[in-house]
NUVEX-437261 format. One line per field, with one value per residue (C-alpha): chain; x, y, z. Coordinates in steps of 0.1 Angstrom, whole numbers. Example, Ala and Ser with C-alpha at 12.3 -4.5 7.8 and 13.67 -1.06 7.14 Angstrom:
BEGIN
unit = [A/A]
px = [123/137]
py = [-45/-11]
pz = [78/71]
This chain:
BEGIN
unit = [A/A/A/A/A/A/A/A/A/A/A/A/A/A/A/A/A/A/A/A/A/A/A/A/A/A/A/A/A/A/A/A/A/A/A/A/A/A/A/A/A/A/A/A/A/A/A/A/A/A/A/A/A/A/A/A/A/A/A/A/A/A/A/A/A/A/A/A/A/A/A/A/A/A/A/A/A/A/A/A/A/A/A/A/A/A/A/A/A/A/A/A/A/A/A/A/A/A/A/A/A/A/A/A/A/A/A/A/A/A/A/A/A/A/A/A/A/A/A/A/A/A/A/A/A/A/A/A/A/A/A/A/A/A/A/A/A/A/A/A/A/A/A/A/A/A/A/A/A/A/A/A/A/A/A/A/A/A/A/A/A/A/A/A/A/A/A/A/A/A/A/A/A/A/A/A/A/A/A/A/A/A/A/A/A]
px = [0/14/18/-6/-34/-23/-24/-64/-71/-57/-76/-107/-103/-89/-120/-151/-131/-136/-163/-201/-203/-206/-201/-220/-219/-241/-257/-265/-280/-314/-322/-334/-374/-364/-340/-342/-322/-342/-339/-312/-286/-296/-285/-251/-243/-257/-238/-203/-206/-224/-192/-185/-212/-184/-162/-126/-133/-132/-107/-84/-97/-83/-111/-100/-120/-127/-134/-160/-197/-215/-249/-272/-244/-226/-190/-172/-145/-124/-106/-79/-65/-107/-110/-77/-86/-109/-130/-161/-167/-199/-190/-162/-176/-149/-166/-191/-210/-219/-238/-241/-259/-262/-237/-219/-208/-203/-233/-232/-255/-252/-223/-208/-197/-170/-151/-126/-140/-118/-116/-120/-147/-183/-196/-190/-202/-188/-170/-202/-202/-231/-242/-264/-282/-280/-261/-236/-243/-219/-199/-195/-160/-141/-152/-130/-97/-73/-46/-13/-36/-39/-73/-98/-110/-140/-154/-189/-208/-235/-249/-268/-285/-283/-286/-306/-343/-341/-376/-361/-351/-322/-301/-304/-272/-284/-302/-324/-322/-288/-277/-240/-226/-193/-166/-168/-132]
py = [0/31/59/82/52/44/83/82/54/64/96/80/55/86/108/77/79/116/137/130/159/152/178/171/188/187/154/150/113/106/81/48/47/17/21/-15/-45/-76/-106/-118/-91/-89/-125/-120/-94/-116/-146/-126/-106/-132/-140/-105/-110/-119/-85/-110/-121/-86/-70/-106/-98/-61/-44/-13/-6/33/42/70/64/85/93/77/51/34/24/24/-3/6/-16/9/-14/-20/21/28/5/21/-11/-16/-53/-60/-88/-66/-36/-14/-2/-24/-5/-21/-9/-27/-61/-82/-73/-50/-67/-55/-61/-59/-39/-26/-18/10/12/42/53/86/107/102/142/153/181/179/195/166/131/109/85/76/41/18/-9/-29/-6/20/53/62/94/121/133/148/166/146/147/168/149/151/180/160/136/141/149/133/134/143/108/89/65/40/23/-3/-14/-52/-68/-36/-22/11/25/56/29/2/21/51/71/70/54/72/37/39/55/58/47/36/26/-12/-21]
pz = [0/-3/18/1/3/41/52/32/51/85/79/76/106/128/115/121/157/162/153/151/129/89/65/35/0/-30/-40/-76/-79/-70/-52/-60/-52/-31/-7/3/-8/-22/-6/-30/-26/15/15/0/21/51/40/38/68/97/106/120/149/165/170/173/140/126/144/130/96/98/110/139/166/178/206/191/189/165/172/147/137/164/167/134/125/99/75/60/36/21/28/7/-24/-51/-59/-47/-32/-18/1/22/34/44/79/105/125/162/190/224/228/254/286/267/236/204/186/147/131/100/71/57/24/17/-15/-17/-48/-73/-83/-49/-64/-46/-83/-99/-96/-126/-102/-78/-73/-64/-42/-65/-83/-52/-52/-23/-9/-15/-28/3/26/45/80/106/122/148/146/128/110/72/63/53/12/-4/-8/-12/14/19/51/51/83/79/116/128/112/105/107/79/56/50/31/51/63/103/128/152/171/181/212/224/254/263/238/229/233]
C-alpha cells in the first residue's frame, strides 16, 4: 500500500473515531425509489458478513476498533487497507458498525460502504459508485480529524442497516435507534 493510500485510510479510521459531525456537499443522484435491498442481494451481504457478529473475527480480519460512537451510527471499525482501495466489493464492506448487545458486547448492526471521490470536487459526480443498483451518498467533505492527521478526502458512502431495522429505511445514512454509550473495546 502506499503511503498516500495508508495516510487516506488512517484519515478516515482517525475521523469515524472523532467527530459526530458530517459535512455534506451537493448530491447530484437521485435516489433509487427503493432504498431496500431484495432478498437476493440482502443475502449475500448476510452470508459474507455473519461472521462478523463476533467483533474478534473482525478486528483478526483487519477491521479497527474506535473508541468513538457516532450518534445515529454506532461504533465504526475501519478496515484501512478496504477504505484505501478504489474497488467496490460487496462482500467486504470497508466499515461495521456495532452498537451494544447483550452485557456489553459489540453487537453488529449494519455496514458502511466508503469510496474517496476520485476528483475530490463535490460538483462533480462521474466517479459515484453503487451498491447494486443503489447510489452512495456524496460526494461529500471529509469529515473533521485530529490535529497532525492528514485529512480526510472528499469521498462517497453508503450504510446499510443489515442486523438492525431502520424504521427511515435500510439504506439510510443514520439510525435514530442507536444511542451511544461507552466505547466497545
Amino acid at each position: 500500500m502506499t503511503n498516500r493510500l495508508l495516510a487516506a485510510a488512517t484519515a478516515l479510521a482517525c475521523a469515524l473515531t472523532t467527530t459526530t459531525t458530517i459535512v455534506v456537499g451537493p448530491a447530484h443522484a437521485s435516489p433509487l425509489p427503493d432504498k431496500t435491498l431484495s432478498p437476493a442481494q440482502r443475502k449475500v451481504l448476510v452470508d459474507a458478513t455473519t461472521r462478523f457478529r463476533d467483533v474478534k473475527k473482525a478486528i483478526a480480519t483487519g477491521y479497527l476498533p474506535t473508541d468513538h460512537c457516532v450518534p445515529g451510527m454506532g461504533w465504526h471499525f475501519v478496515n484501512p487497507k478496504l477504505a484505501a482501495d478504489p474497488a467496490i466489493d460487496p462482500v467486504w464492506p470497508e466499515v461495521l458498525l456495532y452498537t451494544p448487545g447483550r452485557n456489553s458486547a459489540p453487537r453488529l448492526v449494519g455496514l458502511e460502504y466508503f469510496k474517496a471521490d476520485a476528483d475530490g470536487d463535490l460538483k462533480t459526480d462521474t466517479d459515484r459508485p453503487t451498491l447494486f443498483g443503489h447510489p452512495f451518498d456524496g460526494p461529500m467533505n471529509g469529515h473533521e480529524v485530529p490535529p497532525g492527521t492528514p485529512p480526510m478526502p472528499v469521498h462517497y458512502d453508503l450504510h446499510v442497516w443489515l442486523y438492525l431495522t431502520n424504521p427511515a429505511g435500510q439504506l439510510t445514512s443514520e439510525n435514530k435507534q442507536i444511542i451511544c454509550p461507552a466505547a466497545p473495546v
